[in-house]
C-alpha positions, 0 to 999 in steps of 0.5 A, spaced: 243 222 187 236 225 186 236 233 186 232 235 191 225 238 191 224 245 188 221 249 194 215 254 191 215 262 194 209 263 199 203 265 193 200 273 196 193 272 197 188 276 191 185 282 193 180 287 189 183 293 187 181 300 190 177 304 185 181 311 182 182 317 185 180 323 181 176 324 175 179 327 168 175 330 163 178 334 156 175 338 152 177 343 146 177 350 146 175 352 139 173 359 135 179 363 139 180 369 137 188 371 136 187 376 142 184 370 147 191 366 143 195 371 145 192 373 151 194 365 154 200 365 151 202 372 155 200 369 161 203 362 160 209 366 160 209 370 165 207 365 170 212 359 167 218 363 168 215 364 175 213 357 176 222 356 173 224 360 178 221 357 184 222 351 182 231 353 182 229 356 190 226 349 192 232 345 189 237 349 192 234 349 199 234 342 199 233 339 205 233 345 209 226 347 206 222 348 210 213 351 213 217 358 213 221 357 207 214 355 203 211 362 206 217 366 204 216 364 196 209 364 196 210 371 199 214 373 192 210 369 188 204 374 191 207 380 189 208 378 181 201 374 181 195 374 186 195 370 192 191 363 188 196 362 183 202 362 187 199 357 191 197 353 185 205 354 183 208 353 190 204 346 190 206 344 183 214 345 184 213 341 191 210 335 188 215 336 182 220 335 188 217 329 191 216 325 184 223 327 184 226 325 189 222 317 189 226 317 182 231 319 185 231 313 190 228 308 185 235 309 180 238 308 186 235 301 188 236 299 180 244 301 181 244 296 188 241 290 184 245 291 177 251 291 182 249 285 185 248 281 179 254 283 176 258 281 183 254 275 183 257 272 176 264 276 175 264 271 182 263 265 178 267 260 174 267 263 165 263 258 162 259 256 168 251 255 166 246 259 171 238 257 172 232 261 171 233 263 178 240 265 178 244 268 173 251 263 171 258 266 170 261 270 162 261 266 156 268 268 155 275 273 159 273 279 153 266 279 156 268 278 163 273 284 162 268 288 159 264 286 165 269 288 170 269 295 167 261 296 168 262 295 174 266 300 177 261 305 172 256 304 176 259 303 182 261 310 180 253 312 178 251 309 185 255 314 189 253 320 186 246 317 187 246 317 195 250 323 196 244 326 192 240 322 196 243 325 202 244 332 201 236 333 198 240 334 191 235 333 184 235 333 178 229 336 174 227 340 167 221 344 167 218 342 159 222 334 160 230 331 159 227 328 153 225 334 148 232 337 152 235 333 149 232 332 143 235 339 141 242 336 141 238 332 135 233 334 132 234 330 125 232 324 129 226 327 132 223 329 126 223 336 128 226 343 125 228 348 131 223 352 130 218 346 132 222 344 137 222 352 140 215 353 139 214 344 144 219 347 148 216 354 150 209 351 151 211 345 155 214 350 160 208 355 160 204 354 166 196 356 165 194 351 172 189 353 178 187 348 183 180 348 185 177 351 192 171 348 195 166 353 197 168 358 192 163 360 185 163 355 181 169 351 184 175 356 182 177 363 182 183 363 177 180 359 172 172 360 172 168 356 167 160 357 168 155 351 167 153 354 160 161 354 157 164 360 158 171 360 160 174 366 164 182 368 167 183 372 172 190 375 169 196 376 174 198 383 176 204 385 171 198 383 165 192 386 169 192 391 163 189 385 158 182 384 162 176 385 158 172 383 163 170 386 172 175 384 177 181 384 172 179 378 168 179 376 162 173 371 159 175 367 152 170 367 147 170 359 146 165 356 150 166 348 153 161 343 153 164 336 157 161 331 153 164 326 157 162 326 165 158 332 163 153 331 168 158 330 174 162 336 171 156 340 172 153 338 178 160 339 183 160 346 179 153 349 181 154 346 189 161 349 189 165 344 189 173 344 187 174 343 180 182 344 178 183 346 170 189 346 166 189 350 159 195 348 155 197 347 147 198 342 142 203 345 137 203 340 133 195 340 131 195 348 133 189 347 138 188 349 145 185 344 150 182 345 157 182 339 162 177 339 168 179 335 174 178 333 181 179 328 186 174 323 190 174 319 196 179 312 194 174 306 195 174 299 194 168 298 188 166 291 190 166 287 196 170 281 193 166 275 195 160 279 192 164 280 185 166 273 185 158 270 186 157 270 178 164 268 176 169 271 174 173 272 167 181 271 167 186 275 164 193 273 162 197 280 159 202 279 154 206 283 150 201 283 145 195 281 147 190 280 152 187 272 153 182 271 157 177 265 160 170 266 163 169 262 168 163 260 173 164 261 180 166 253 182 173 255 178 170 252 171 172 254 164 165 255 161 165 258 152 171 258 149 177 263 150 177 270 147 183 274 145 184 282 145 189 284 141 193 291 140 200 294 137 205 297 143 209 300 136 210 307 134 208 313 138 205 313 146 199 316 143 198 309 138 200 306 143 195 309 150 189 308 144 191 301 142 190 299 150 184 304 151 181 300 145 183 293 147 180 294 154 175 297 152 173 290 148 174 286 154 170 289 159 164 290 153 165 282 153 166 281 161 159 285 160 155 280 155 157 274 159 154 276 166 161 276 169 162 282 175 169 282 176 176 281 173 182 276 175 188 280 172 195 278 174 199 283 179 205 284 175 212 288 176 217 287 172 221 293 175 227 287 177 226 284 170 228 289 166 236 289 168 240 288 163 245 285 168 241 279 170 239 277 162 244 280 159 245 278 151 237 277 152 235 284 149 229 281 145 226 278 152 228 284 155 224 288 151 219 284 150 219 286 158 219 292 157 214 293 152 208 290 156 204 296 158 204 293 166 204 301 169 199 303 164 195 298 164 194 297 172 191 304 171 187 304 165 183 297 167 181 300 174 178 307 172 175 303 165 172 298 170 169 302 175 165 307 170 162 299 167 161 296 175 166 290 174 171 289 179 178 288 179 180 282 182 189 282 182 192 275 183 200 273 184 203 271 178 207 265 181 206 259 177 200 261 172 202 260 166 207 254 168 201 251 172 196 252 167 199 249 162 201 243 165 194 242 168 189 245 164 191 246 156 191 240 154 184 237 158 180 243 155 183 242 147 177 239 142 175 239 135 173 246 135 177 249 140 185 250 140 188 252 146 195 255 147 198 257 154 197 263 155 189 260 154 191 256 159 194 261 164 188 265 164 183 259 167 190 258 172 189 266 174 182 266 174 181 260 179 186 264 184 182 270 183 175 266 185 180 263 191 181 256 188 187 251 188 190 251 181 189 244 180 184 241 186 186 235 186 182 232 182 182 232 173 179 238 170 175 234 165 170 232 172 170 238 174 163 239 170 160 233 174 160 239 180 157 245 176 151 240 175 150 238 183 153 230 182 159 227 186 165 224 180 165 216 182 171 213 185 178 212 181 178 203 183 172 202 187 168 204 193 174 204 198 178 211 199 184 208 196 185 214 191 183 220 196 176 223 197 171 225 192 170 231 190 165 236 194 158 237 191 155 243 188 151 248 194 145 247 195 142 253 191 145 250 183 141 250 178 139 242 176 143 239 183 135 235 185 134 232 178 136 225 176 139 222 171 136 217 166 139 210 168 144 207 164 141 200 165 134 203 161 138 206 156 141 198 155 134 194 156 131 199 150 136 198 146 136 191 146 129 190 145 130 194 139 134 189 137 131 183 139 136 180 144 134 178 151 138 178 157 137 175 163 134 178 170 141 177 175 145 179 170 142 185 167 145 191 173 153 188 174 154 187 166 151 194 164 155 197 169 161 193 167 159 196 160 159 203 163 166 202 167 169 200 160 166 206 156 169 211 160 163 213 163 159 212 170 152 212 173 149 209 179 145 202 176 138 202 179 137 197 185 135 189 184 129 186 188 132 179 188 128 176 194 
């Protein structure tokens, strides 16, 4: 009995990603004396204890917080500090909530799709085979068993989660779980306690201010003036320590934003909101300012004028970038390139290396003229359970390590400062389809392709609005870019379908002709002496030209 045909999942239309929504800049604080050194760290004490605390009050409130529960800590943190920083400290800990609270719903649906799958395969037969789609039954009673017992452990963990969700309950450290619990083993991170003390303390500092539009130079808490210099305004308990009027105190180290310095300076002397941050970096000994603000969230480039030049497609991979140009028409033009990069080692390697790949692939986006990128809209959230791979792990940490978070936020705010647009396309299929369709027509003598090549042209002709595969074969699709019809398959019926579409009327080369087969064959018959009769000269020379592989329109005979 024949199986029944797969049924395909409905394909999300491509759309162009919106451009970022802040700007960043970072900048050393060099040539501090150790009195501005001892000066912060006094003061990043000072207000981190107060951040801890009203971070504890807010937790423990829960869903009974409310406007006058907000007042009422501010109020307090008023008394200890000054009016602007405990609004930088009471929003801080209010976003610190939230963002534990959406963890809190994502571990939750982790646990609902980890349970279902393990339901679904203890359900099933020891032994029974699964499909790429479904998960099959355990190998063996051991592992069934083993199985068993997981699943009353997270059933265990989900309760506990929803009851957390319901009654407002989070979990939250001020400095990071991770550097907590590297306290309980410091050998395996490589850190003396001393070390991790001096980590841990400057984690929960708290030197931030949040801007406000109107006032000089953008903040009042941490001014910076348009030459550099940087000045605090101490809190009450440390007004002792001000060197300066209005109890501040100003750092003899100067900033000078070589990145973006111009838009840095421009908001500063209109006025405009500027948030800073200071904080250190133990391992290096060195103290940092960071600069930021927010921007209205706009699309770069409308999508049809980012897919008027063609565009370059883009299949991300666990260690490399493969990507096509293609022109507007959904032809692969030049040869694909590869972007390469080492996701091993530390967070900071591995953050460089996706800076340095990106950054090779818009310069080269730039040189071939192409004004938009085609980039799959990946989420491997669901994929990463152990419990629908299961003995996988290699696969799974191949998942794992695709940097499809980071990299969705890298590519947009890197192409936004280049002009090119960011073009996002359903993953269904591309890499099966573009296999299956484009690799082997595009290998040549001089060109090797792989799937991931492939894939790329698939993902680039989604995002330029194409079919995978139009109907016709991808090697004719060249007779298109130069305005010409491709011939049909047996004759001149429509037995094997329509022609392909012609080029639009603006293609460059669409009104000129070719030279005639039939001419090529005369002349090359005269060099060699032959004749040929007049009433036979078209028909054989088509004849010819048929058996060759090739296709071109005879030139009329007057036979009257």
């Amino acid at each position: 009995m024949a199986d029944k045909k797969k049924q395909l999942r409905t394909i999300d239309p491509p759309f162009g990603a919106v451009g970022p929504s802040g700007v960043a800049l970072h900048d050393r604080l060099k040539h501090l004396t150790p009195k501005d050194e001892k000066v912060l760290r006094l003061v990043g004490e000072h207000q981190g204890r107060l951040a801890s605390g009203d971070l504890k009050a807010r937790c423990e409130a829960g869903h009974k917080h409310d406007n006058d529960a907000w007042a009422s800590r501010k109020r307090d943190l008023t008394e200890q500090s000054s009016s602007r920083i405990a609004g930088a400290i009471t929003k801080a800990t209010h976003d610190q909530y939230g963002l534990a609270r959406r963890c809190l719903l994502a571990h939750v649906h982790n646990l609902e799709a980890g349970i279902c799958t393990l339901r679904h395969r203890l359900s099933l037969p020891i032994g029974e085979k699964g499909n790429k789609r479904v998960p099959g039954g355990y190998r063996s009673k051991g592992e069934w068993f083993h199985k068993s017992r997981r699943l009353a452990t997270l059933e265990h963990r989900l309760d506990v989660a929803r009851d957390d969700w319901k009654t407002g309950h989070v979990r939250v450290v001020r400095g990071g779980r991770r550097l907590l619990k590297n306290r309980h083993n410091l050998h395996a991170a490589q850190l003396t306690e001393r070390e991790w003390r001096q980590r841990w303390e400057a984690e929960r500092w708290f030197l931030a201010a949040d801007g406000e539009s109107g006032k000089r130079f953008g903040n009042e808490t941490i001014r910076v003036t348009p030459d550099g210099e940087v000045s605090i305004k101490l809190p009450a308990p440390l007004a002792h320590l001000a060197n300066s009027k209005h109890g501040r105190y100003t750092l003899t180290a100067r900033i000078a934003f070589a990145h973006r310095g111009a838009q840095w300076a421009d908001r500063i002397t209109a006025n405009r909101a500027v948030a800073y941050r200071i904080h250190l970096d133990t391992d290096r000994g060195r103290w940092y300012l960071t600069a930021s603000w927010q921007r209205p969230v706009v699309q770069t480039m409308p999508l049809e004028t980012a897919r008027a030049r063609g565009l370059v497609g883009v299949d991300t991979n666990a260690d490399h970038f493969a990507a096509y140009r293609l022109d507007r028409h959904g032809n692969p033009v030049g040869d694909p390139r590869r972007f390469h990069y080492d996701l091993s080692g530390t967070a900071d390697h591995r953050d460089a290396q996706i800076r340095h790949a990106l950054t090779r692939l818009l310069n080269w986006t730039k040189q071939t003229g192409a004004q938009a990128i085609g980039i799959e809209n990946l989420d491997f959230a669901a994929e990463k359970t152990r419990e629908k791979h299961g003995r996988k792990k290699r696969f799974r940490q191949l998942i794992s390590g695709m940097p499809t978070g980071k990299l969705k936020a890298r590519i947009v705010s890197m192409a936004a400062e280049h002009g090119i647009a960011i073009v996002a396309v359903d993953p269904a299929y591309t890499s099966m389809w573009g296999d299956q369709h484009w690799r082997k027509p595009l290998i040549s003598k001089t060109r090797s392709m792989t799937r991931h090549d492939a894939a790329s042209v698939a993902i680039g002709r989604r995002a330029l609005g194409h079919p995978i595969r139009d109907g016709v074969s991808p090697a004719r699709t060249e007779l298109r870019a130069w305005g010409r019809t491709a011939p049909p398959q047996h004759h001149q019926r429509d037995d094997a379908g329509h022609r392909t579409v012609q080029a639009d009327p603006g293609d460059r080369g669409r009104e000129e002709t070719r030279r005639p087969v039939a001419e090529r064959a005369h002349d090359a018959r005269r060099r060699t002496g032959t004749t040929r009769t007049r009433g036979t000269s078209a028909s054989k020379t088509v004849r010819d030209a048929r058996s060759t592989g090739t296709w071109a329109q005879g030139s009329l005979l007057d036979t009257v």
